[in-house]
NUSEMI-307981 format. One record per atom (N, C-alpha, C, O): residue number from 1; residue in three letters; x, y, z. Coordinates in nm, 3 decimals, padded with zeros to 5 digits, always signed. Example, Ala and Ser with C-alpha at 12.3 -4.5 7.8 and 13.67 -1.06 7.14 Angstrom:
# NUSEMI-307981
[rec 1, ALA, [+01.319, -00.569, +00.780]]
[rec 1, ALA, [+01.230, -00.450, +00.780]]
[rec 1, ALA, [+01.320, -00.330, +00.780]]
[rec 1, ALA, [+01.424, -00.332, +00.846]]
[rec 2, SER, [+01.285, -00.225, +00.708]]
[rec 2, SER, [+01.367, -00.106, +00.714]]
[rec 2, SER, [+01.290, +00.003, +00.787]]
[rec 2, SER, [+01.341, +00.114, +00.804]]
END
This chain:
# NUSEMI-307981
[rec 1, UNK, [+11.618, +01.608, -10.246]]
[rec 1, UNK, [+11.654, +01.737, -10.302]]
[rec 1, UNK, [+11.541, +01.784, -10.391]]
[rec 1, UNK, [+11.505, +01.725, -10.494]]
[rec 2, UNK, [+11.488, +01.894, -10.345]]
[rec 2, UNK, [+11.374, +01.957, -10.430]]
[rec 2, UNK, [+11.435, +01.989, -10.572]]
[rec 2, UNK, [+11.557, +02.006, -10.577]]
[rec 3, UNK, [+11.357, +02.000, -10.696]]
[rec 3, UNK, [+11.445, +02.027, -10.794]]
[rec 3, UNK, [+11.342, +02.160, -10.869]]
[rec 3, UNK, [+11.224, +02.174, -10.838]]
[rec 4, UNK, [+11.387, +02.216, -10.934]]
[rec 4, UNK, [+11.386, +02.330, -11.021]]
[rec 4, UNK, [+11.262, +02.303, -11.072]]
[rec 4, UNK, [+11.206, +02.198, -11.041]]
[rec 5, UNK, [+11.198, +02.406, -11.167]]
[rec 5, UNK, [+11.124, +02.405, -11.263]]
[rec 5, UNK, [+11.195, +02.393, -11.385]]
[rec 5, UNK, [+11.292, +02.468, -11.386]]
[rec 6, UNK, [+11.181, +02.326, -11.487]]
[rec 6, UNK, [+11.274, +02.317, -11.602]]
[rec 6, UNK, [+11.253, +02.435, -11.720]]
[rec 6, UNK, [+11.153, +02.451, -11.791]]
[rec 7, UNK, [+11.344, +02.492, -11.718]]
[rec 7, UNK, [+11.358, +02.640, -11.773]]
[rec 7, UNK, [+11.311, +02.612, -11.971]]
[rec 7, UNK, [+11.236, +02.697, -12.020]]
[rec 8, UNK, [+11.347, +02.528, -12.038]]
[rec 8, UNK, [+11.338, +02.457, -12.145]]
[rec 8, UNK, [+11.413, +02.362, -12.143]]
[rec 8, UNK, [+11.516, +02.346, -12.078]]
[rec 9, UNK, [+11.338, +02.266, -12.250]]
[rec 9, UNK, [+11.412, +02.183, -12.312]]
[rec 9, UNK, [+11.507, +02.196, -12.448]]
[rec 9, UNK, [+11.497, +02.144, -12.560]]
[rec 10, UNK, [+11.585, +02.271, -12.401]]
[rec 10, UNK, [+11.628, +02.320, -12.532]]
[rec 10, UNK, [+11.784, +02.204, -12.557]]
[rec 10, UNK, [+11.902, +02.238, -12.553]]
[rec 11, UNK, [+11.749, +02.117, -12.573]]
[rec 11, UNK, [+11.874, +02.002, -12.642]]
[rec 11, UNK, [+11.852, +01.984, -12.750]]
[rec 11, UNK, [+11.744, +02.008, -12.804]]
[rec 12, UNK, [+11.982, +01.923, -12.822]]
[rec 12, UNK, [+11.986, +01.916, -12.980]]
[rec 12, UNK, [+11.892, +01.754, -13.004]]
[rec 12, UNK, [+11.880, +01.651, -12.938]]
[rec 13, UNK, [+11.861, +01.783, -13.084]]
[rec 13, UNK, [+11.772, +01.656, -13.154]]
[rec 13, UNK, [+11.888, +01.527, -13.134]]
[rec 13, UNK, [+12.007, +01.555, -13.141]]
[rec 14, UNK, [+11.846, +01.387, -13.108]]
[rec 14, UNK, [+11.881, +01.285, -13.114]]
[rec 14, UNK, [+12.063, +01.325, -13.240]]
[rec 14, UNK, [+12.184, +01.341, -13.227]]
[rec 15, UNK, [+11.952, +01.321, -13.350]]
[rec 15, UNK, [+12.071, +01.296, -13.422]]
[rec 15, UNK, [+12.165, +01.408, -13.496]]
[rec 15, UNK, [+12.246, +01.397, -13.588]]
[rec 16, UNK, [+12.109, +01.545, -13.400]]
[rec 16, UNK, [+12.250, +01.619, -13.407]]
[rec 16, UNK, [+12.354, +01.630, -13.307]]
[rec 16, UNK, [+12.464, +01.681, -13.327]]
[rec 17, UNK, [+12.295, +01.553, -13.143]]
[rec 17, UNK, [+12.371, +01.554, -13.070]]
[rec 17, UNK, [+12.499, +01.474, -13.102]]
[rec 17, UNK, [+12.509, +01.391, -13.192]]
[rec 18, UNK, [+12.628, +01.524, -12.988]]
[rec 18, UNK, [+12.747, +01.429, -12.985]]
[rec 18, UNK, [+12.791, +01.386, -12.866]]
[rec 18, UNK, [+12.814, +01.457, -12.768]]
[rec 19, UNK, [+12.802, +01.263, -12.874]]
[rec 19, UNK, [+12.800, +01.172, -12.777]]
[rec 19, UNK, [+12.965, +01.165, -12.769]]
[rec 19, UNK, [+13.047, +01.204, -12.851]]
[rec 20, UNK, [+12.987, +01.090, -12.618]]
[rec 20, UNK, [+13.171, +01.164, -12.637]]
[rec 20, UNK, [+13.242, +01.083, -12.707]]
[rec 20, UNK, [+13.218, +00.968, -12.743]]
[rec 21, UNK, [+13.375, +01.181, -12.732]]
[rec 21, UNK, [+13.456, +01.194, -12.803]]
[rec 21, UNK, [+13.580, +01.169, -12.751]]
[rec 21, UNK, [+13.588, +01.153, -12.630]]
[rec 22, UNK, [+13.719, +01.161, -12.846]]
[rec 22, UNK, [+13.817, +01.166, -12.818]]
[rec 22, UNK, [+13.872, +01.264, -12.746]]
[rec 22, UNK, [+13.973, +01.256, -12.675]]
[rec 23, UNK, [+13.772, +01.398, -12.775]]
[rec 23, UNK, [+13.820, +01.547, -12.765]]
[rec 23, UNK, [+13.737, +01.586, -12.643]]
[rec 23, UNK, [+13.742, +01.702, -12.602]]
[rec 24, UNK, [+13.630, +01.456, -12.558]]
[rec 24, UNK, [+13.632, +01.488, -12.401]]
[rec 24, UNK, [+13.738, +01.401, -12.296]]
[rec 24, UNK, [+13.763, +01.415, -12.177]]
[rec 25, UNK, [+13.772, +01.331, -12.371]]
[rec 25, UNK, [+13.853, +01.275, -12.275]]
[rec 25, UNK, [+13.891, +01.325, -12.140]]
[rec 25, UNK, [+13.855, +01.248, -12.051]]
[rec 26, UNK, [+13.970, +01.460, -12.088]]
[rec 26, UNK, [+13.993, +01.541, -12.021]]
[rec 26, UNK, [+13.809, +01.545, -11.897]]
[rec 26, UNK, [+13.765, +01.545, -11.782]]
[rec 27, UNK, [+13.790, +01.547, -11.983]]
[rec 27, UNK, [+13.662, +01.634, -11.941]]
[rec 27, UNK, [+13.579, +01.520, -11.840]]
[rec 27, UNK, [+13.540, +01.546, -11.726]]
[rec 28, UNK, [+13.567, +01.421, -11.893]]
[rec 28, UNK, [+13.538, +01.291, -11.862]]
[rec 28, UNK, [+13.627, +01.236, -11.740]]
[rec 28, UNK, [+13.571, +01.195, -11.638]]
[rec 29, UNK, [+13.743, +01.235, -11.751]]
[rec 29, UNK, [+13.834, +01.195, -11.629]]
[rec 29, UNK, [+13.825, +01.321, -11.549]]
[rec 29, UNK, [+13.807, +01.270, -11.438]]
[rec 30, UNK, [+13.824, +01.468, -11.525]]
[rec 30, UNK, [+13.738, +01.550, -11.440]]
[rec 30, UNK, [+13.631, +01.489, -11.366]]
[rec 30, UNK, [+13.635, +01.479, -11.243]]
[rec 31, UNK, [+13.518, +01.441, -11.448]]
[rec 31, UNK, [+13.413, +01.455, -11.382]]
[rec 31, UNK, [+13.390, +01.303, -11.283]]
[rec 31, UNK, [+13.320, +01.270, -11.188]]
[rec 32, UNK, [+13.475, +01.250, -11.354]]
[rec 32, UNK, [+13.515, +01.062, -11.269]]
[rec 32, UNK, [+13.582, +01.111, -11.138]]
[rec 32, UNK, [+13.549, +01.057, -11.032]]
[rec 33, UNK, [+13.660, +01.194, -11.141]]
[rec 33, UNK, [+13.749, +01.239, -11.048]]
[rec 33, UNK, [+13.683, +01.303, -10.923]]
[rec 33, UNK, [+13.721, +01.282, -10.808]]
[rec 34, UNK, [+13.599, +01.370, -10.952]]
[rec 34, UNK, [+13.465, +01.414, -10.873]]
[rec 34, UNK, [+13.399, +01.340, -10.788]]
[rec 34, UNK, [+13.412, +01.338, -10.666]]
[rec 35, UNK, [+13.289, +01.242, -10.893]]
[rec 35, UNK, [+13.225, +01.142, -10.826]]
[rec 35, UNK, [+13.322, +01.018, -10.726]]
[rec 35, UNK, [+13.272, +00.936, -10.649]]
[rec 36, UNK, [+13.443, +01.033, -10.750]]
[rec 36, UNK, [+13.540, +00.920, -10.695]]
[rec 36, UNK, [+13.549, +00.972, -10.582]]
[rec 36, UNK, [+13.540, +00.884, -10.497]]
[rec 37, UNK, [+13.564, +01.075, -10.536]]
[rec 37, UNK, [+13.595, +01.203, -10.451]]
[rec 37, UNK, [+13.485, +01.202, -10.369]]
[rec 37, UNK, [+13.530, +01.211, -10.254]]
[rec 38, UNK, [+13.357, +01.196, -10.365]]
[rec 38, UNK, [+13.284, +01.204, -10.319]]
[rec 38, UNK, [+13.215, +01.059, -10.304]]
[rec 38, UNK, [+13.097, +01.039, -10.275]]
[rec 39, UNK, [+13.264, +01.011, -10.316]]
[rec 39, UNK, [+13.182, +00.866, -10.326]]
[rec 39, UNK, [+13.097, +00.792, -10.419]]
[rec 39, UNK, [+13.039, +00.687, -10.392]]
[rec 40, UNK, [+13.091, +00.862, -10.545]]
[rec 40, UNK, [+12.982, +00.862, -10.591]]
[rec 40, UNK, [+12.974, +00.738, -10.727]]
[rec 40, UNK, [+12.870, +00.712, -10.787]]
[rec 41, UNK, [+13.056, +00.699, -10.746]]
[rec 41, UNK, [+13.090, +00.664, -10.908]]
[rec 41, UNK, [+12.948, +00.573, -10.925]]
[rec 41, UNK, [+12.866, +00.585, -11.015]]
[rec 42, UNK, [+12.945, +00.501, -10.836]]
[rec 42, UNK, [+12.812, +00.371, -10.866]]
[rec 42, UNK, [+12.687, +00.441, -10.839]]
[rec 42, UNK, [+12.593, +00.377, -10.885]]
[rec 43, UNK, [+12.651, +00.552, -10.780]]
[rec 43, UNK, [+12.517, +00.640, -10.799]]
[rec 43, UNK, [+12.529, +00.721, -10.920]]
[rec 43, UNK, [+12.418, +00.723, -10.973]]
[rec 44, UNK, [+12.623, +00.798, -10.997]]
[rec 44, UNK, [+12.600, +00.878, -11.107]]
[rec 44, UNK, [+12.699, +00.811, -11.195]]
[rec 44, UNK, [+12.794, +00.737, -11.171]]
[rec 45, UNK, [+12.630, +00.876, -11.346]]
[rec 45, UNK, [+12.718, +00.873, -11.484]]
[rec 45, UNK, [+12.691, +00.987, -11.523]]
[rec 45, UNK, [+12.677, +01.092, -11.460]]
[rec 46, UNK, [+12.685, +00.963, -11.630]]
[rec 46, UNK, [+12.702, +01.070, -11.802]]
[rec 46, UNK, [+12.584, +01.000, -11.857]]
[rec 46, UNK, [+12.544, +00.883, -11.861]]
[rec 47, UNK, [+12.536, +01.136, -11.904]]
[rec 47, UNK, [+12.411, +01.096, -12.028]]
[rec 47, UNK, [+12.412, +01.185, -12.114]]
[rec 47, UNK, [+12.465, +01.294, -12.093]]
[rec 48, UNK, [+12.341, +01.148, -12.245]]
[rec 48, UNK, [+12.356, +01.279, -12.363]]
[rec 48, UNK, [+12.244, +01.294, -12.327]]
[rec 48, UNK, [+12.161, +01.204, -12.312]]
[rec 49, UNK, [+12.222, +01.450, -12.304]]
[rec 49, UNK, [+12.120, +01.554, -12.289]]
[rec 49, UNK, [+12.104, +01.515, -12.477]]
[rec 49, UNK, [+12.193, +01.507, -12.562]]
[rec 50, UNK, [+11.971, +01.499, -12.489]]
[rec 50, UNK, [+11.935, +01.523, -12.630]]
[rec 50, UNK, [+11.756, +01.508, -12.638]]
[rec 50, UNK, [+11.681, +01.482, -12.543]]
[rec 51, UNK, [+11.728, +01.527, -12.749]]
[rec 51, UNK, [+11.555, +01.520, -12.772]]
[rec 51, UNK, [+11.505, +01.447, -12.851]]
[rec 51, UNK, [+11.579, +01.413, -12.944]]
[rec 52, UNK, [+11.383, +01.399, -12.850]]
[rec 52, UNK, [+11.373, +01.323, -13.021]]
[rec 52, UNK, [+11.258, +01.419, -13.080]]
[rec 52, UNK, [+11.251, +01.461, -13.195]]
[rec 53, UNK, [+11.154, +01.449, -12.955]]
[rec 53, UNK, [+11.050, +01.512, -13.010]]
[rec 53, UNK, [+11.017, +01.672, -12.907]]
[rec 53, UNK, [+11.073, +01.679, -12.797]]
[rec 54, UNK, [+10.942, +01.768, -12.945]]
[rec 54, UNK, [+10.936, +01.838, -12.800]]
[rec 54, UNK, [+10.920, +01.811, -12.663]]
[rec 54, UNK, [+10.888, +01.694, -12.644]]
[rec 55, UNK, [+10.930, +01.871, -12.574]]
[rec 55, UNK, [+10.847, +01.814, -12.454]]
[rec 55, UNK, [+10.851, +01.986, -12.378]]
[rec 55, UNK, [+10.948, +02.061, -12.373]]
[rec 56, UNK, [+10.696, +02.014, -12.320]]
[rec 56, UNK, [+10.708, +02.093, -12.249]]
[rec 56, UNK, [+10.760, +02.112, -12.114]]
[rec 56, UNK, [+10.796, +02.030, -12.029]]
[rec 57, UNK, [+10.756, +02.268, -12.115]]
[rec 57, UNK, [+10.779, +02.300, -11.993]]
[rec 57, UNK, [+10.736, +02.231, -11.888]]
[rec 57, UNK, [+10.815, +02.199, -11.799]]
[rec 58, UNK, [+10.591, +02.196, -11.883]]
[rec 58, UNK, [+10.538, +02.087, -11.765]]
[rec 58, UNK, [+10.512, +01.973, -11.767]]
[rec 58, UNK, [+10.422, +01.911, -11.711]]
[rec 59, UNK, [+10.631, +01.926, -11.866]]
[rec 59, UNK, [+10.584, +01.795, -11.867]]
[rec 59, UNK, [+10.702, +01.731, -11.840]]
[rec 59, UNK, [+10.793, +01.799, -11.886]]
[rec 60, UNK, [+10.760, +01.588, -11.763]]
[rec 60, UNK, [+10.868, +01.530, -11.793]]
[rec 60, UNK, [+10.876, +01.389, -11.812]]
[rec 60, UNK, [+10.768, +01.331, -11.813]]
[rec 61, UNK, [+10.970, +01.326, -11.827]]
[rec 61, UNK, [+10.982, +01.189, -11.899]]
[rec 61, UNK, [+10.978, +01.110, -11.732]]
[rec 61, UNK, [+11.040, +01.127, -11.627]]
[rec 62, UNK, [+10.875, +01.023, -11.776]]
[rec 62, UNK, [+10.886, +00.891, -11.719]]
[rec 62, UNK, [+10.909, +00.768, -11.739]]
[rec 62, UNK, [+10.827, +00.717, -11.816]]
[rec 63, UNK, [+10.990, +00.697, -11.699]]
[rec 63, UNK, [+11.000, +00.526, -11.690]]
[rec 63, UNK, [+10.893, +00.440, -11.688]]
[rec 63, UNK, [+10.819, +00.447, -11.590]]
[rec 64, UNK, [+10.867, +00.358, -11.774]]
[rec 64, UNK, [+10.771, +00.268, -11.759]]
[rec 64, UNK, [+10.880, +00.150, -11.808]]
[rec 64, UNK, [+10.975, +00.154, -11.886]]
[rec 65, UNK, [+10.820, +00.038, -11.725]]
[rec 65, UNK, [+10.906, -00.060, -11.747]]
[rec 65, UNK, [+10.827, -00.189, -11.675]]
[rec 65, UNK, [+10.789, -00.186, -11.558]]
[rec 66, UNK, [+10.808, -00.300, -11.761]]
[rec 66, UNK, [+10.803, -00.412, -11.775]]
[rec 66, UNK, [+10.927, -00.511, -11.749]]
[rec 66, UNK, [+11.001, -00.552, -11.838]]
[rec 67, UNK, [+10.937, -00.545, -11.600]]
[rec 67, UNK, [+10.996, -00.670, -11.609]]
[rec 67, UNK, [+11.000, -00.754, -11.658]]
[rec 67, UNK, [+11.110, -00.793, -11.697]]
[rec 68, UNK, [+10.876, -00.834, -11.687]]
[rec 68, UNK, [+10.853, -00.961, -11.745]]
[rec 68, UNK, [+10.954, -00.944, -11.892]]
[rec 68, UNK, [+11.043, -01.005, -11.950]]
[rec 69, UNK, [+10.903, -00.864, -11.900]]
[rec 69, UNK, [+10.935, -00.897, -12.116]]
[rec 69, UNK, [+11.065, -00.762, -12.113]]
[rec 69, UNK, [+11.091, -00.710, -12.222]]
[rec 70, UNK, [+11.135, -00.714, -11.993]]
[rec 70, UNK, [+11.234, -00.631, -12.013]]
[rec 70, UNK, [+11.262, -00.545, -12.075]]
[rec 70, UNK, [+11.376, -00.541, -12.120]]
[rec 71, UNK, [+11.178, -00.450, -12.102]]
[rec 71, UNK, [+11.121, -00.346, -12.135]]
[rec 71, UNK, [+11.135, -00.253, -12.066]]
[rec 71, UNK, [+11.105, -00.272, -11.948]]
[rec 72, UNK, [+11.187, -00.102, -12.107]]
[rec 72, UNK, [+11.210, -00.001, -12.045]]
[rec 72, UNK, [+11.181, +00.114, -12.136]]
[rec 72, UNK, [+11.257, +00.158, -12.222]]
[rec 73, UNK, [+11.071, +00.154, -12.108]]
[rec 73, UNK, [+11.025, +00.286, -12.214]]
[rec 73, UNK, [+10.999, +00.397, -12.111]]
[rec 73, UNK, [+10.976, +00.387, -11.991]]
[rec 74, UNK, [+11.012, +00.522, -12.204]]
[rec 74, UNK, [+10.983, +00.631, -12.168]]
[rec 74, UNK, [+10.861, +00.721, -12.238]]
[rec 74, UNK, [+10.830, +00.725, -12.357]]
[rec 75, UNK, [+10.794, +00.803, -12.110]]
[rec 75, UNK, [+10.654, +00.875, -12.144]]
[rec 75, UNK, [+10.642, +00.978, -12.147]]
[rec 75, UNK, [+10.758, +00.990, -12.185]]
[rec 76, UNK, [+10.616, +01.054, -12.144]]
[rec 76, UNK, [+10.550, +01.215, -12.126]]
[rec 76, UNK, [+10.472, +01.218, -12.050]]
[rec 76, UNK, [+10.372, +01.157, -12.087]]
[rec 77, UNK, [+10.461, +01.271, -11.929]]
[rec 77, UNK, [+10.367, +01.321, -11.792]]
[rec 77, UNK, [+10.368, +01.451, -11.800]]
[rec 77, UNK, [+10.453, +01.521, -11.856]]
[rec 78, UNK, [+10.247, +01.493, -11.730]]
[rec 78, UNK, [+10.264, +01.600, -11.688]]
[rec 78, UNK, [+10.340, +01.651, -11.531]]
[rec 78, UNK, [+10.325, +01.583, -11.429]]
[rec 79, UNK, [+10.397, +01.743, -11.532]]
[rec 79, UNK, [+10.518, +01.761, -11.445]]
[rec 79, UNK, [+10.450, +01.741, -11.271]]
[rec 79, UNK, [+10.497, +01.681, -11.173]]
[rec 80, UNK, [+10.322, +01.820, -11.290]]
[rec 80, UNK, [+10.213, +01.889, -11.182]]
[rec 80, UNK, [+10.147, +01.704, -11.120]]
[rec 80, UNK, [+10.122, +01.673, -11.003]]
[rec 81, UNK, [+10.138, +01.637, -11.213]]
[rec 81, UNK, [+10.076, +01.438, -11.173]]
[rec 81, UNK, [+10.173, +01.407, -11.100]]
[rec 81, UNK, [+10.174, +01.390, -10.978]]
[rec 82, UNK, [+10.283, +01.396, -11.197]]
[rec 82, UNK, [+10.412, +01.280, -11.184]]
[rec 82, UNK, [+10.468, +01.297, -11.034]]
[rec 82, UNK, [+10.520, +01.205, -10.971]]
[rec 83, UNK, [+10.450, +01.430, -10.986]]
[rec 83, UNK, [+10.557, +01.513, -10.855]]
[rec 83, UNK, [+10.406, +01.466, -10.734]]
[rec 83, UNK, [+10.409, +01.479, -10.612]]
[rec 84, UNK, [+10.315, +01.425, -10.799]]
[rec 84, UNK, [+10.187, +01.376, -10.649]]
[rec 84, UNK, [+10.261, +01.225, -10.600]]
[rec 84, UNK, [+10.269, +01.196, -10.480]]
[rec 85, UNK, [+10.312, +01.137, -10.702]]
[rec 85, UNK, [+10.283, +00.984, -10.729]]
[rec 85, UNK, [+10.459, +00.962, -10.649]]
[rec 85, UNK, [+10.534, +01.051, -10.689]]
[rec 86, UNK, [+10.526, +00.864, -10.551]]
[rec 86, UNK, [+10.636, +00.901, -10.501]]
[rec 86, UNK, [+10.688, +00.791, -10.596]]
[rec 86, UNK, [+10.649, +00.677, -10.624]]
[rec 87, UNK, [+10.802, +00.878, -10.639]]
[rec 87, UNK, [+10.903, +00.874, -10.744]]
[rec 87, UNK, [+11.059, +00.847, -10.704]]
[rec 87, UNK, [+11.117, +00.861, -10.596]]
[rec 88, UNK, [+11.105, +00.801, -10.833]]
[rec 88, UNK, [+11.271, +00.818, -10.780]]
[rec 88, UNK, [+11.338, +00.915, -10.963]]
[rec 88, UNK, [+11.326, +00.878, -11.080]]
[rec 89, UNK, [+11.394, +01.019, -10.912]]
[rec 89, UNK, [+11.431, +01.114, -11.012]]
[rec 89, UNK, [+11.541, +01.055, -11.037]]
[rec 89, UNK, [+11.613, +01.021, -10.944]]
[rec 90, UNK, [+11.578, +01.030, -11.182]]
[rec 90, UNK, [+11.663, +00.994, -11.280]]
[rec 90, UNK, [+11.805, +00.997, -11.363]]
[rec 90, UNK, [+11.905, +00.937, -11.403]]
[rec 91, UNK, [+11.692, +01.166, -11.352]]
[rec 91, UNK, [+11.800, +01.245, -11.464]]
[rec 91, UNK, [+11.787, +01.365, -11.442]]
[rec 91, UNK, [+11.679, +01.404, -11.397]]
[rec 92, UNK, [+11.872, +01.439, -11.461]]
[rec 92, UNK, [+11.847, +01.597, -11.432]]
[rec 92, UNK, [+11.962, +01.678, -11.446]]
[rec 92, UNK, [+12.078, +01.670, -11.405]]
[rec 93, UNK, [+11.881, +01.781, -11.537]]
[rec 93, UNK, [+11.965, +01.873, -11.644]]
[rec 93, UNK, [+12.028, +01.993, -11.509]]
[rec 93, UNK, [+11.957, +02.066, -11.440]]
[rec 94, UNK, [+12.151, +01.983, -11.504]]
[rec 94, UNK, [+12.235, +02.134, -11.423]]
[rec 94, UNK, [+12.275, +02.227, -11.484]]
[rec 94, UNK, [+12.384, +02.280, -11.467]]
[rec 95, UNK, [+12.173, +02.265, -11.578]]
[rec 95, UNK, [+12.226, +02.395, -11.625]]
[rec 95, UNK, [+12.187, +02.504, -11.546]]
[rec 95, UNK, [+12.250, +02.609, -11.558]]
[rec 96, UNK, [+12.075, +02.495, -11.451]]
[rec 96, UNK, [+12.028, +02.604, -11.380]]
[rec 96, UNK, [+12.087, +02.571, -11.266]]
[rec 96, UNK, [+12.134, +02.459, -11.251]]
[rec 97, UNK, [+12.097, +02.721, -11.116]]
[rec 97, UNK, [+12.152, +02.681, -11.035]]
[rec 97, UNK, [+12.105, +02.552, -10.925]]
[rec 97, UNK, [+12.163, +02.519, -10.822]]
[rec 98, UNK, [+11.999, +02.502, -10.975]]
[rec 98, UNK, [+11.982, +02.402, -10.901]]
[rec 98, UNK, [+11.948, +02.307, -10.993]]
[rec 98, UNK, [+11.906, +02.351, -11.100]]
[rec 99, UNK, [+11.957, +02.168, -10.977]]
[rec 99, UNK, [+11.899, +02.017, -11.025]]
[rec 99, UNK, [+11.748, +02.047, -11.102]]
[rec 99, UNK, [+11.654, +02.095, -11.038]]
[rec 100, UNK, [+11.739, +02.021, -11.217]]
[rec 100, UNK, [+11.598, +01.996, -11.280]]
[rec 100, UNK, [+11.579, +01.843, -11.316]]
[rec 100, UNK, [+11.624, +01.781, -11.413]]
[rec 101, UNK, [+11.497, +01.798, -11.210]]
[rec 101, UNK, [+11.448, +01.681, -11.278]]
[rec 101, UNK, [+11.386, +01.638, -11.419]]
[rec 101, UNK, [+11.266, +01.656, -11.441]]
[rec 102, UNK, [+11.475, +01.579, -11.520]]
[rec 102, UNK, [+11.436, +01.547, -11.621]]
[rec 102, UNK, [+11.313, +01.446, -11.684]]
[rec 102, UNK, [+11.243, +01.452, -11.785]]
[rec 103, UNK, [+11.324, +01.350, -11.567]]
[rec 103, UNK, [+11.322, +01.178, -11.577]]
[rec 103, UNK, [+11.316, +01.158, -11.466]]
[rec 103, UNK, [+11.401, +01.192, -11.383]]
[rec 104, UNK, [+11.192, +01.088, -11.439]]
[rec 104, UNK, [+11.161, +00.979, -11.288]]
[rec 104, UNK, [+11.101, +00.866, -11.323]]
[rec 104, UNK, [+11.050, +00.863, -11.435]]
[rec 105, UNK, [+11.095, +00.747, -11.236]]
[rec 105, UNK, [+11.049, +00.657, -11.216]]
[rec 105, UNK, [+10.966, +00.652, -11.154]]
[rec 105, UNK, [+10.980, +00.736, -11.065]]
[rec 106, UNK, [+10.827, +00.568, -11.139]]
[rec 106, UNK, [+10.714, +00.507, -11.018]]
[rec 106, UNK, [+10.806, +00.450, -10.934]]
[rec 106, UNK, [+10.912, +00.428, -10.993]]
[rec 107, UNK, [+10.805, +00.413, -10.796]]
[rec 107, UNK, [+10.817, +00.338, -10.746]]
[rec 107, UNK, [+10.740, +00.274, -10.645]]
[rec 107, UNK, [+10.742, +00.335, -10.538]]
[rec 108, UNK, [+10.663, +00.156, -10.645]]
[rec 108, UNK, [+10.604, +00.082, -10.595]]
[rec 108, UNK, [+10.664, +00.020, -10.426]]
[rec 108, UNK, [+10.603, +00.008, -10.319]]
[rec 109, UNK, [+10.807, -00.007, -10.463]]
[rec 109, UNK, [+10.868, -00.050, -10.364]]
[rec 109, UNK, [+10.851, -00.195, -10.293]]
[rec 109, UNK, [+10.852, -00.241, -10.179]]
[rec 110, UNK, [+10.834, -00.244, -10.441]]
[rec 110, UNK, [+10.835, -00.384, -10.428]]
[rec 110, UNK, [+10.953, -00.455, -10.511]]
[rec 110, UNK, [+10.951, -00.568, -10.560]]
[rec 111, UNK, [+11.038, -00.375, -10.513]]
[rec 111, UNK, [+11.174, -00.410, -10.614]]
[rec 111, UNK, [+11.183, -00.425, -10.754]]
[rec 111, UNK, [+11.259, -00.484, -10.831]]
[rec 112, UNK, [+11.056, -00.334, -10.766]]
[rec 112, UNK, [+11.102, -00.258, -10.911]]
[rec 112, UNK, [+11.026, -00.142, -10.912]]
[rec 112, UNK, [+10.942, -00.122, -10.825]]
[rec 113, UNK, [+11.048, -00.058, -11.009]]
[rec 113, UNK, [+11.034, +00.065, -11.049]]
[rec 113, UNK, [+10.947, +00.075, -11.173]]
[rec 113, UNK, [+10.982, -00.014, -11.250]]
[rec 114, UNK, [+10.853, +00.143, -11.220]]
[rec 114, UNK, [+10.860, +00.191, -11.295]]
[rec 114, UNK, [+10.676, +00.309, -11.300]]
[rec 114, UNK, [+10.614, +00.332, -11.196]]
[rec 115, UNK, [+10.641, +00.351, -11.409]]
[rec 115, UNK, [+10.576, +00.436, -11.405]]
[rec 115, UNK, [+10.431, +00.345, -11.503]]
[rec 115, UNK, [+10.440, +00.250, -11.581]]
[rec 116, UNK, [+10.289, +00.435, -11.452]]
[rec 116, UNK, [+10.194, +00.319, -11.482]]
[rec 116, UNK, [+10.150, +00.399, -11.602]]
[rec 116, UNK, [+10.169, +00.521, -11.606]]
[rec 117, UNK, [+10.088, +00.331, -11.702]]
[rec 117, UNK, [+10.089, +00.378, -11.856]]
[rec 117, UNK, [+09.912, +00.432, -11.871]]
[rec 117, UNK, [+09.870, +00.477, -11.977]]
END
């Protein structure tokens, strides 16, 4: 699935976001209800859309990750690199009418993933 250009990053900072609540409950069994429906529960979840620092328009977060020492960090790419190098997309914001990839991974395809630093 081709995905969008990402319109902004406009999420609340780390620590003004809210992570769920009692008061999604509803909302949460909806969206389980969905993925159950479709098959999906073990390919998707829930994530808090949130920020710590800016990130532009052309840039998006990548996975880097160290097996050995189990390590899983995230980078800043530029959007125009990351989309040459074959990837597996992550995360991605639906606020526009189509999928914006947030977050990808390298993949090597040697049974692990991750992005080169």
């Amino acid at each position: 699935m081709a995905s969008a250009k990402v319109a902004d990053w406009n999420f609340p900072h780390i620590k003004d976001a809210e992570p769920i609540g009692e008061d999604d409950r509803e909302l949460v069994a909806d969206v389980r209800a969905v993925l159950e429906k479709h098959g999906a529960l073990s390919r998707f979840g829930l994530a808090l859309l949130h920020q710590h620092f800016p990130v532009g328009t052309d840039e998006v977060l990548c996975e880097e990750v160290d097996t050995g020492k189990r390590i899983l960090t995230s980078v800043v790419a530029k959007r125009s690199t990351s989309e040459q190098e074959p990837h597996t997309p992550t995360l991605w914001d639906l606020r526009a009418n189509e999928p914006v990839v947030l977050c990808r991974c390298k993949d090597y395809g040697n049974g692990h993933s991750h992005w080169p630093s």
